[in-house]
N, C-alpha and C positions, 0 to 999 in steps of 0.2 A: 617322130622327134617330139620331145616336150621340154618345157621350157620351166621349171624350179625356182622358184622365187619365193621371199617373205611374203605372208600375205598383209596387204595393207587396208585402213579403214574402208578403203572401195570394195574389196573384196567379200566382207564380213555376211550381208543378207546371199549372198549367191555360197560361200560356205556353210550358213546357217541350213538352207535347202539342201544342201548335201549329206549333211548330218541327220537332220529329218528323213530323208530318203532311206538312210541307212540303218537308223537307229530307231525313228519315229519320233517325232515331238514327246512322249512322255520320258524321252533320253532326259531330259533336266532333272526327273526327281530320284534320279538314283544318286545315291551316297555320295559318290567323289563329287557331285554338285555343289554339293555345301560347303567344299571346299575351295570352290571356282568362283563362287558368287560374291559380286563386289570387291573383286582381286584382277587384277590387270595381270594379262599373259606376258608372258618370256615371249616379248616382239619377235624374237631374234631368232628363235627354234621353232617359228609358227609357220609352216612351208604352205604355200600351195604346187601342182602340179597341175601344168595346162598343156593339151594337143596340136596340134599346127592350127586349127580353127580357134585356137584358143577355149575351148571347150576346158572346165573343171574336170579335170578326169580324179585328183586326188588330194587328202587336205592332211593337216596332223597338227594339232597343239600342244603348248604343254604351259602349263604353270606352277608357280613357285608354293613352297610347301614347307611343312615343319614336320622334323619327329626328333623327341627330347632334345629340342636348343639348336638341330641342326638341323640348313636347309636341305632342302631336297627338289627336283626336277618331279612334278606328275606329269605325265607321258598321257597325254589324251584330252579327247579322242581323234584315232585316227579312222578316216573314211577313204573310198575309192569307191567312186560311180560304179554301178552296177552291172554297166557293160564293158567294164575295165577290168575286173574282178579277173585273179587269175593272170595277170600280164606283170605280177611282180612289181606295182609302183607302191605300194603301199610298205613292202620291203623298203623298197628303193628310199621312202621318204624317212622311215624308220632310222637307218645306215645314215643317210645325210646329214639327218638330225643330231643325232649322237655323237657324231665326229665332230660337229658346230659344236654341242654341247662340251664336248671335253676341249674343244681350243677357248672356250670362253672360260674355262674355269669351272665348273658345276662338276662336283665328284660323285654322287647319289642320283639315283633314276627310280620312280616309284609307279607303278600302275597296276589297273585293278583288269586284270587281261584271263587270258586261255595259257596256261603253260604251254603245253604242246607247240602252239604256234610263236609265241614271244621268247622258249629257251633256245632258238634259232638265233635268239642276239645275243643272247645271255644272259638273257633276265633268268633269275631264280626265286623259289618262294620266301618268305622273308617272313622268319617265323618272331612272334613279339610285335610286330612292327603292325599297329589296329588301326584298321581304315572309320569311319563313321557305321552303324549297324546300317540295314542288316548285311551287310559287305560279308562273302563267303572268305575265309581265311586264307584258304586253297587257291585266292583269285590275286590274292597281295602278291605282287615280284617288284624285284628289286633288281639291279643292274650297278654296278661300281663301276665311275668310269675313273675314280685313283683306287688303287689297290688297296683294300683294307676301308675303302668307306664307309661299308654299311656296317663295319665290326664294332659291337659294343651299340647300336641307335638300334633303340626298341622302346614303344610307346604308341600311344596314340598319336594320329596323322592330325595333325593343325593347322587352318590356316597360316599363311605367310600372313606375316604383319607387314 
């Protein structure tokens, strides 16, 4: 059984180790960074997942974005402990998220991912739409969660103000 919840300020350095584990501490200087830095997360689509021990098994962020005058959801990043890998929570946090996402209102979803694995939600590549360099084009997707949102938004990605 696990237990799903917002993650809150307690949570943040036992997240932070997760991410490192996953990613490695030099996760900060890739591109979508620059647009995380000194921007306060979407509290509200910021999940953790924990085990009956209460164990971290799974994490997911996301923060607020621009492209040409419209907001937009960045999706990341999401992590799941290494011996979780394979048990589906990392889906799982994906699906929650984005259902939160669309009852809050948030019509556009943007992240710097693997097609293959992420057109499983429905993200697509999202062609126009320019992350910070050296971001590979091919790694931009995009997900509508109203019909028609990402039509016509193509530009470079900006922070939220």
């Amino acid at each position: 059984m696990f237990k799903l919840e917002e993650e809150t300020e307690d949570d943040w350095w036992e997240v932070e180790a997760l991410y490192d584990l996953c990613f490695s501490p030099g996760r900060t200087a890739l591109s979508s960074y620059r647009l995380r830095d000194g921007v306060p997360t979407v509290a509200a689509l910021c999940l953790t997942l924990r085990d009956d021990e209460n164990a971290l098994a799974a994490v997911i962020r996301y923060w607020p974005a621009r492209v040409a005058g419209k907001d937009v959801l960045l999706l990341g990043p999401v992590a799941v402990h290494p011996t979780r890998q394979g048990e589906g929570l990392g889906g799982l946090l994906i699906r929650e998220s984005l259902a939160e996402a669309r009852r809050l209102g948030w019509e556009r979803v943007l992240l710097v991912g693997d097609a293959p694995y992420y057109s499983r939600f429905g993200f697509r590549r999202l062609d126009g739409v320019v992350m910070p360099p050296p971001t590979n084009p091919d790694r931009v997707l995009g997900l509508e969660l109203k019909a028609g949102a990402w039509a016509g938004v193509a530009g470079a990605v900006t922070k939220a103000v």
